[in-house]
Structure formats: C-alpha cells, structure tokens
C-alpha distance (Angstrom), angle and dihedral (degrees) to the residues before:
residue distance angle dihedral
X1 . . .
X2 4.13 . .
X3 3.44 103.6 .
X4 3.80 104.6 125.5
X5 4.41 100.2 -118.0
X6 3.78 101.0 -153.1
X7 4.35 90.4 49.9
X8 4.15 80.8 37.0
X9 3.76 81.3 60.0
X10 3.63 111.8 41.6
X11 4.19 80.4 68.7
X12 4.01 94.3 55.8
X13 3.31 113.6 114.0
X14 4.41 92.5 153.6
X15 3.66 123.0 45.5
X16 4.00 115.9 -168.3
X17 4.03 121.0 -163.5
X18 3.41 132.6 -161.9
X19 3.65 107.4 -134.4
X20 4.62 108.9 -152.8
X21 3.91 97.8 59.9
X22 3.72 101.4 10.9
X23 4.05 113.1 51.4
X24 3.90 80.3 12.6
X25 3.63 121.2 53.9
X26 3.78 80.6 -129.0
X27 4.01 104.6 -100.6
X28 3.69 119.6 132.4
X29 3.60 108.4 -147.0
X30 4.32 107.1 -169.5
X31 3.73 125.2 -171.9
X32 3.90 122.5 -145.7
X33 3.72 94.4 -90.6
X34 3.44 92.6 38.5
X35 3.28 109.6 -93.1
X36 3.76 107.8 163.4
X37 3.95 112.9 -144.8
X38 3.39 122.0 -171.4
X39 4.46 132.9 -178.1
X40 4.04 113.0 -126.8
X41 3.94 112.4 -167.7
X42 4.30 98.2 -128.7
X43 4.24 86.9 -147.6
X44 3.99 81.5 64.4
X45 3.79 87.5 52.8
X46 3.50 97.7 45.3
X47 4.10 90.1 50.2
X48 3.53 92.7 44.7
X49 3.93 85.4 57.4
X50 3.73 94.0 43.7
X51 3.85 94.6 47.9
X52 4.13 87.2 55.4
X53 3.79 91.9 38.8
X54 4.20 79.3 56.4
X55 3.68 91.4 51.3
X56 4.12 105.6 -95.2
X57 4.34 111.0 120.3
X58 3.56 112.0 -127.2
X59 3.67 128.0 -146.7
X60 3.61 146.5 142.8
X61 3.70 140.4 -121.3
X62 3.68 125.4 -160.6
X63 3.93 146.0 171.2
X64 4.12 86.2 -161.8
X65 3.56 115.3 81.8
X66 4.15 108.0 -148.6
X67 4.09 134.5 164.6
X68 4.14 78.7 -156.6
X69 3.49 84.4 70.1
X70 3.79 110.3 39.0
X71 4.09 78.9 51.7
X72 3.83 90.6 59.2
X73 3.49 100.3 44.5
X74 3.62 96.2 47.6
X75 4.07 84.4 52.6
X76 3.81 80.0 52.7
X77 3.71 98.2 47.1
X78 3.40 90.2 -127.3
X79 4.42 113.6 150.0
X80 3.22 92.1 172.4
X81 4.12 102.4 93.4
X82 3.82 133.8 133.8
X83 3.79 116.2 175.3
X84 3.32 139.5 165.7
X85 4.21 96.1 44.2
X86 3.58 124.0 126.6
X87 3.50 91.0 -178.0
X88 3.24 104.7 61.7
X89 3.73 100.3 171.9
X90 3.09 93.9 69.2
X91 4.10 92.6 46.4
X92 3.83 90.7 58.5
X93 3.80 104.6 73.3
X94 4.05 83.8 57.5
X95 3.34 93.9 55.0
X96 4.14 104.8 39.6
X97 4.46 75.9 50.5
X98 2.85 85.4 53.8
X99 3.64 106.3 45.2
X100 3.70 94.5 34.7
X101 3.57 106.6 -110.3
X102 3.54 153.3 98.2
X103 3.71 134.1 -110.8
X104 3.78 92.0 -108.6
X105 4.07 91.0 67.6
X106 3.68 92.4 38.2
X107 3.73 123.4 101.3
X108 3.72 132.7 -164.3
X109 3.51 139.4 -147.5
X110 4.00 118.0 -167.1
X111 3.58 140.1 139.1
X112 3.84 113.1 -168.4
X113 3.69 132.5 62.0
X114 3.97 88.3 -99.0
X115 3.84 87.8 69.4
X116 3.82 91.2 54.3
X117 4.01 102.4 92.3
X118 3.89 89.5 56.0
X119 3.71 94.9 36.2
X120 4.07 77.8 59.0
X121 3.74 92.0 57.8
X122 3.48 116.8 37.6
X123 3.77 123.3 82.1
X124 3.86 90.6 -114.3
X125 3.27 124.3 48.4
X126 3.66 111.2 -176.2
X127 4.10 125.6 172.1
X128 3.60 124.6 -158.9
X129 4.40 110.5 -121.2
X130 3.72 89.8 -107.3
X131 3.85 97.8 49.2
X132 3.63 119.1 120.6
X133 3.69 115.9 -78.7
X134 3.61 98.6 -109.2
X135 4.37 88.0 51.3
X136 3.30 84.5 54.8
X137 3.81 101.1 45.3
X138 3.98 83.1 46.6
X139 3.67 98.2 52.5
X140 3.85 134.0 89.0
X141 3.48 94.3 -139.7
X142 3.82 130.4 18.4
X143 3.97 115.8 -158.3
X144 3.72 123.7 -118.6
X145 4.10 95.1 -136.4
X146 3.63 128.4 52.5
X147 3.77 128.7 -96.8
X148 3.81 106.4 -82.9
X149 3.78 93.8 13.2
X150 3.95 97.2 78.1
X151 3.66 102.6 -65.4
X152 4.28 85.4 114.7
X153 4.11 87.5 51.0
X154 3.49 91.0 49.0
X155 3.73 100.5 54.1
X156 3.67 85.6 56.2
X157 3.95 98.1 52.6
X158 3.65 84.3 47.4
X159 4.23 100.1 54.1
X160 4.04 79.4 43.5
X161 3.17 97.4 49.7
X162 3.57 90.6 44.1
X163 4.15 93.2 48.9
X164 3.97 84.2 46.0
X165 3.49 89.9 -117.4
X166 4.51 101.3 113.0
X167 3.79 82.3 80.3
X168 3.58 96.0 57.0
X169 4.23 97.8 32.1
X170 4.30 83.3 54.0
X171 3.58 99.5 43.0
X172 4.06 92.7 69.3
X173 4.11 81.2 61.6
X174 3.90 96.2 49.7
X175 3.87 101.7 45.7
C-alpha cells in the first residue's frame, strides 16, 4: 500500500486491535475445563490508556470470543469491544457507528489473513512484526516488536507522536 502512515495517522481519531497475535503473542493456553488463559503485555495497556487519554478511541475487534478478554478491557475502560466475529468486515460498520467515525480516521491492528478485508479499508493499516507475510506486505506500517511483546504500545506512541501529543502524554511522568 502507498498511503503515507505517519500523514495516515495524524487523521486517526479510532484505533481497532486484534486481540490473539496482536495484544497476545498469539498462544492459546486452555485448562481442562476449558478455561481459556491468555498473556496481555501491561506497557500495551498503559499505551492504550495514554493514546485515549490523548484523544484517539480504543477498541477491539475479534473473531475469538473470550471472558479473559472482556475482563481486560473492562480493567482498561475500554466499551468499545466486538468478539466472537470471524467476519470482521462486516463487524466494523457497528463499531465506527458506534464510535462515531468513519473508516478514513480508523486504524487497524491485525496480524493474520482474517484481518485483511478491514486492514483494506481503514485509513491505517498497521501489521504487527510477526504477522503473516502477506499482512505485512498489505499494511502501511509494520511494527518493530512482536504482537504481545509491545508491538500494541508502540502503535500508540507512534499515532501520538504523529498527532504531537507523546510529548505532552510523557511529560505528566517526568515532572
């Protein structure tokens, strides 16, 4: 894709993750019963709460469905949540409605083929550095870190950064 990612980004104003492979570094762990366990990096938290504290929405997208996960992002306060939809396409008008938007100012974080048809419409498309090779040749911007090892917190200091608002959101923590 051509679009120029740090312009594509000044425009954000909602940034959608994928949750197995992107705030997860995509393992599954499952108990007996069940139980589905799953590893969230807390420096993606905290940059998903700076980015909204800076003015961005936050939400997430999935095709898992995961109590794990509604836990988290209630910890988070993020409202913004759609699990449980492989087809995320067609999940994505609900939630820009819902957050007000329009795909132009909406970003998205994947990793897997699945993420692809929304990666195609947003204004952002952003791919985690362990995505599959065809995510990554498909997104504006690939991540330096992993999916649940940072990659999440640095898409967030990024669309700061390129809003000029990191300064401001890290100042409060050097004063």
């Amino acid at each position: 894709m051509t679009t120029d990612p740090i312009e594509a980004a000044k425009a954000i104003r909602l940034v959608l993750f994928d949750v197995d492979g992107v705030l997860t570094d995509g393992s599954l762990f499952l108990g007996d019963g069940g139980e589905q366990y799953k590893a969230f990096n807390s420096k993606d938290g905290h940059g998903m709460r700076m980015l909204v504290e800076s003015g961005v929405q936050v939400g997430i997208l999935t095709g898992r469905t995961s109590d794990v996960v509604t836990h988290r992002m209630r910890d988070l306060g993020i409202d913004l949540v759609i699990q449980g939809r492989r087809d995320k396409l067609d999940a994505l008008g609900g939630l820009l409605d819902q957050a007000g938007v329009n795909e132009a100012a909406t970003a998205f974080v994947g990793d897997d083929v699945v993420d692809l048809p929304v990666m195609r419409r947003v204004g952002l498309a952003i791919a985690v550095a362990d995505a599959h090779p065809v995510v990554r040749q498909q997104a504006h911007w690939v991540t330096a870190l992993p999916g649940g090892r940072g990659a999440a917190r640095e898409v967030c200091e990024f669309i700061m950064q390129a809003q000029g608002n990191l300064d401001r959101m890290m100042a409060q923590y050097l004063t």
